[in-house]
N, C-alpha and C positions, 0 to 999 in steps of 0.2 A: 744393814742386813745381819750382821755380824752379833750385834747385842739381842736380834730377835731368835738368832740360834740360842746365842746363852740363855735366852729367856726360856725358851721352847726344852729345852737340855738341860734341866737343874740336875739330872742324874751324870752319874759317869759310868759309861758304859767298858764292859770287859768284853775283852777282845784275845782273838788269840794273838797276833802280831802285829806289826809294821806295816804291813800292804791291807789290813782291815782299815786299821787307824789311818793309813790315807786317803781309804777308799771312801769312810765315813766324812771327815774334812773336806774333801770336795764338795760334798753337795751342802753339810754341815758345819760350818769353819771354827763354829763356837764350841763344839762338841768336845767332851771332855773323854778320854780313853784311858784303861790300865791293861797292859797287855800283857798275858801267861806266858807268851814266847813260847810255845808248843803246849802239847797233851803235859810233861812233867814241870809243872804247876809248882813254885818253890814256896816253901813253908814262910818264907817272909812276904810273898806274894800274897798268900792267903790270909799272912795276917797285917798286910793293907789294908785287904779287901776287907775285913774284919773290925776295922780301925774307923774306917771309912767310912761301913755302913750305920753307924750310930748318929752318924751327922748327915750323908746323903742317902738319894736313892742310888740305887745300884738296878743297871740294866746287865744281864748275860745277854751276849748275842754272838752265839760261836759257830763253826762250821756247819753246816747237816752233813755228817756225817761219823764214824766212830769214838775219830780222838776229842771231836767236838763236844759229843754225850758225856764223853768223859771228863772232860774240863767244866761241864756244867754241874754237875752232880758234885764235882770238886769245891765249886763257888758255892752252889748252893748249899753246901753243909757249912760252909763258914761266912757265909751272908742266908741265910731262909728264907727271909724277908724282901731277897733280891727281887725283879719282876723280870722276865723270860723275855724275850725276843725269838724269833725264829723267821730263816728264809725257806723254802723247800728246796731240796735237790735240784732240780731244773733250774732254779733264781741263781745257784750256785754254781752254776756249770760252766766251766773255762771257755773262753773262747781257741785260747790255742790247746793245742794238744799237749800232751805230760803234765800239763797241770793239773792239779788236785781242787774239788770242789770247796771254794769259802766265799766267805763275805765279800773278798776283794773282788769278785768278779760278777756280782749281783747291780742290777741297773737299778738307778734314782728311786723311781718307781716301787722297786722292790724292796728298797731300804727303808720309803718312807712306810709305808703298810707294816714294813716286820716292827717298825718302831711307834708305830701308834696302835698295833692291836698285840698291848703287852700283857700276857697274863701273871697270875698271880698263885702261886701256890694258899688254896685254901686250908683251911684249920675243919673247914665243914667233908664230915667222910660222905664218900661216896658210896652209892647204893649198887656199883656195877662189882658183880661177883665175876670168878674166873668163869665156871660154868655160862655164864649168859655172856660173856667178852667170847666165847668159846662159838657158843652158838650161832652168835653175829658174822661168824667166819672170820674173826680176828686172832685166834689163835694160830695153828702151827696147821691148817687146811688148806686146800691146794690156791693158790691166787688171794691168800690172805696178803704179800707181802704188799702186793700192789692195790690191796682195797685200806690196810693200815696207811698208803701213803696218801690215799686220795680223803680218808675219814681224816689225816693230820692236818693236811689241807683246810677242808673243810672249817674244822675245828680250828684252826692258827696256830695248833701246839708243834709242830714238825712232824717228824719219821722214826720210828724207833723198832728194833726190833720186838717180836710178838711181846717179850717179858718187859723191855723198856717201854714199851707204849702202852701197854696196861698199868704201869705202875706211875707214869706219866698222866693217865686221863683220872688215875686216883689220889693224885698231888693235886691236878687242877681242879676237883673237886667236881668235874665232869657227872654228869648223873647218868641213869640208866636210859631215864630219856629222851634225854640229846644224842648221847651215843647212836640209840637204834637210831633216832630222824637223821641224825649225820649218815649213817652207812645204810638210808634208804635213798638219801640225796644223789647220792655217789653211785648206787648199782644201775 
């Protein structure tokens, strides 16, 4: 079972920590991880990742949640080429209390979808302007937060505030529309 993980896993996935990297190994044993060890991301870190990515694929798959955005936008400037993963908020939700939403606490289920429905940052621009992101009620209008959470859903990109998720659906080359069909899906 073990050589079909590696088979299944030619990429190595970036991770923020220790308790991801176990959490992926359980169900994945083959599974190859580099972990940023929190949001500040060290400049030899990035240029692993950097090193790395000339010879493998490189998956991101970091928290839903702030330091997470921020650690992806980190990789992704020094790997581009990376491909995304994402869980939503809820897949992330701790079972016990005080704990913080991640990877580690996402079910089998949830791992394997975020890691077969990987996107790709496109080269192809997108035809969604702010005014029509605006219009859709995805800007900064009352119950956007929570129709941006169900459109990222939908979508498989994740959650991001109004400005990250717009700048996010024009990274994945997202068009005008799938957007509206995604946020008529969802209403």
């Amino acid at each position: 079972m073990e050589s079909e993980n590696k088979k299944q896993f030619n990429a190595v996935i970036i991770v923020e920590g220790r308790d991801d990297t176990k959490r992926l190994k359980q169900f994945f044993p083959g599974i190859e991880t580099i972990e940023t060890n929190g949001s500040e991301v060290s400049e030899q870190t990035l240029a692993e990742i950097r090193k790395l990515s000339k010879t493998r694929e490189i998956i991101i798959f970091t928290d839903p949640d702030y330091n997470g955005e921020r650690i992806r936008r980190l990789v992704t400037q020094a790997a581009p080429q990376a491909k995304q993963a994402f869980i939503t908020r809820k897949e992330g939700e701790p079972t016990k209390r005080g704990n913080s939403l991640g990877v580690e606490h996402a079910s089998k289920e949830a791992l394997i979808r975020a890691l077969s429905d990987l996107h790709e940052v496109k080269p192809i621009e997108s035809d969604i302007t702010k005014e029509k992101y605006d219009e859709l009620g995805l800007g900064m209008s009352s119950g956007a937060r929570l129709l941006r959470e169900k459109v990222g859903i939908k979508l498989g990109i994740g959650y991001g505030n109004s400005k990250q998720f717009y700048k996010r659906l024009k990274m994945f080359g997202i068009t005008y529309d799938e957007l509206k069909r995604a946020v008529e899906d969802v209403k």
